[in-house]
C-alpha positions in Angstrom: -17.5 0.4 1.4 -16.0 3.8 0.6 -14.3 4.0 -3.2 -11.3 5.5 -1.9 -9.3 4.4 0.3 -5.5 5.6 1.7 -3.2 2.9 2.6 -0.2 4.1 5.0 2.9 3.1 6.3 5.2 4.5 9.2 6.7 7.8 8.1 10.5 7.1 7.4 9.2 3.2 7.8 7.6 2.9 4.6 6.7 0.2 1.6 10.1 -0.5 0.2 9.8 1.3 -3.4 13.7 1.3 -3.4 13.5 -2.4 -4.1 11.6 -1.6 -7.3 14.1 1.2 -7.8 17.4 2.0 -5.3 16.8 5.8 -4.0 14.0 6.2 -5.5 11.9 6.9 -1.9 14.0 7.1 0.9 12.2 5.9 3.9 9.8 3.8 1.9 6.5 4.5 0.6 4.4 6.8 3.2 1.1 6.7 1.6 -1.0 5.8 -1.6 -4.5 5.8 -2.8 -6.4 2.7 -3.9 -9.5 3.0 -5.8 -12.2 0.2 -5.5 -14.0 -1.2 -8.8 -16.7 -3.9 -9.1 -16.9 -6.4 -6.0 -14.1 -4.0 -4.0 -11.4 -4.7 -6.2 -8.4 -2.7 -7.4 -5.4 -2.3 -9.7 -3.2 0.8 -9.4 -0.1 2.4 -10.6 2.0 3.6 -7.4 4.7 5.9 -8.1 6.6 8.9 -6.2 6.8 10.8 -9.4 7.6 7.9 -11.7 6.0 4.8 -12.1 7.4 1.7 -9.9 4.9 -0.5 -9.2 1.5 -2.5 -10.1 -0.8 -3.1 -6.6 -3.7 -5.7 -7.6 -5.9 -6.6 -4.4 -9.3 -6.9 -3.3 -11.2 -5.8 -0.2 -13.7 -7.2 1.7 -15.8 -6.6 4.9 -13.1 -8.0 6.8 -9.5 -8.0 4.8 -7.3 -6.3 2.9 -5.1 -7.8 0.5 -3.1 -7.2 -2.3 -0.1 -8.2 -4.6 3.1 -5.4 -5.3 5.3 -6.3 -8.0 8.0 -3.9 -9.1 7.4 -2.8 -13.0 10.8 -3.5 -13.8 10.7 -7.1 -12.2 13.3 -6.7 -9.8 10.8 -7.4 -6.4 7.8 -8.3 -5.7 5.7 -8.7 -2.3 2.1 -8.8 -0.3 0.3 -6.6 1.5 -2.2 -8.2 4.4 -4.9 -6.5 6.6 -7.4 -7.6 8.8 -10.5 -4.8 10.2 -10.2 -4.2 13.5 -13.6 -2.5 13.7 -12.2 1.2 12.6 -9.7 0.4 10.2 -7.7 -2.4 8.2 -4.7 -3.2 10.0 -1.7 -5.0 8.9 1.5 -5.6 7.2 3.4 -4.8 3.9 6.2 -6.7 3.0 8.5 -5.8 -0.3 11.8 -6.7 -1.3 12.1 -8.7 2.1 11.4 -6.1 4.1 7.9 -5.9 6.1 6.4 -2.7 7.4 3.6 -1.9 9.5 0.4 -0.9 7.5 -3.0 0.8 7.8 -6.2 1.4 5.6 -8.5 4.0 6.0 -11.5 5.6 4.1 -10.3 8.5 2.3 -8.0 10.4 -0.3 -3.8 10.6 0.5 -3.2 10.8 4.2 -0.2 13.2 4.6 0.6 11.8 8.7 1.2 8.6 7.8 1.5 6.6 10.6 2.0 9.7 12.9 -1.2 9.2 14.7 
C-alpha cells in the first residue's frame, strides 16, 4: 500500500469543516492528504489554512476508515470506504451532514470529485 494517499469529496460538496468552524470552507472540504504509518495507520491535522480538525483511521486491503473530530469540540463524524478494485469508495459524514467520498494513491488531488 502506497504511503500517501488523497481522500476527496465532491467539489462544492465537500466534508463539512464549517461544522468545526462556520465559513471557514464554503462548500466543504474538497481534498486532503493522509499519510500511512506502521500497519496503514494514520493521524493528521486537516486544515484550509488553520487548523480544524484531527482524522485518526486505519487502512486495510479492503477499507477505509477513520474518525473526524473538530479541535474545538463542536462536531465530530466518520469517514467509511470500501475498495472497489481501483479505489476506496465511500462516505464522509460531519456535523450531520454525509458526502460522497473517494481514496486514491497519491499527493492532493486538485479535481476533486470532477472525474
Amino acid at each position: 500500500i502506497s504511503a500517501l494517499w488523497s481522500v476527496s469529496f465532491p467539489a462544492g460538496a465537500g466534508l463539512n469543516a464549517n461544522a468545526c468552524v462556520p465559513d471557514i470552507a464554503p462548500g466543504g472540504l474538497c481534498s486532503q492528504v493522509v499519510q500511512l504509518r506502521t500497519l496503514g495507520q494514520f493521524e493528521e491535522i486537516w486544515s484550509p489554512g488553520t487548523p480544524v480538525m484531527r482524522v485518526n483511521g486505519v487502512m486495510t486491503a479492503t477499507q477505509f476508515s477513520a474518525t473526524v473530530t473538530c479541535l474545538n469540540g463542536a462536531a465530530s463524524g466518520t469517514l467509511q470506504a470500501t475498495w472497489n478494485g481501483e479505489r476506496y469508495v465511500g462516505t464522509g459524514t460531519l456535523g450531520g451532514s454525509t458526502s460522497s467520498m473517494r481514496v486514491t494513491p497519491g499527493n492532493y488531488d486538485p479535481d476533486c470529485l470532477t472525474r
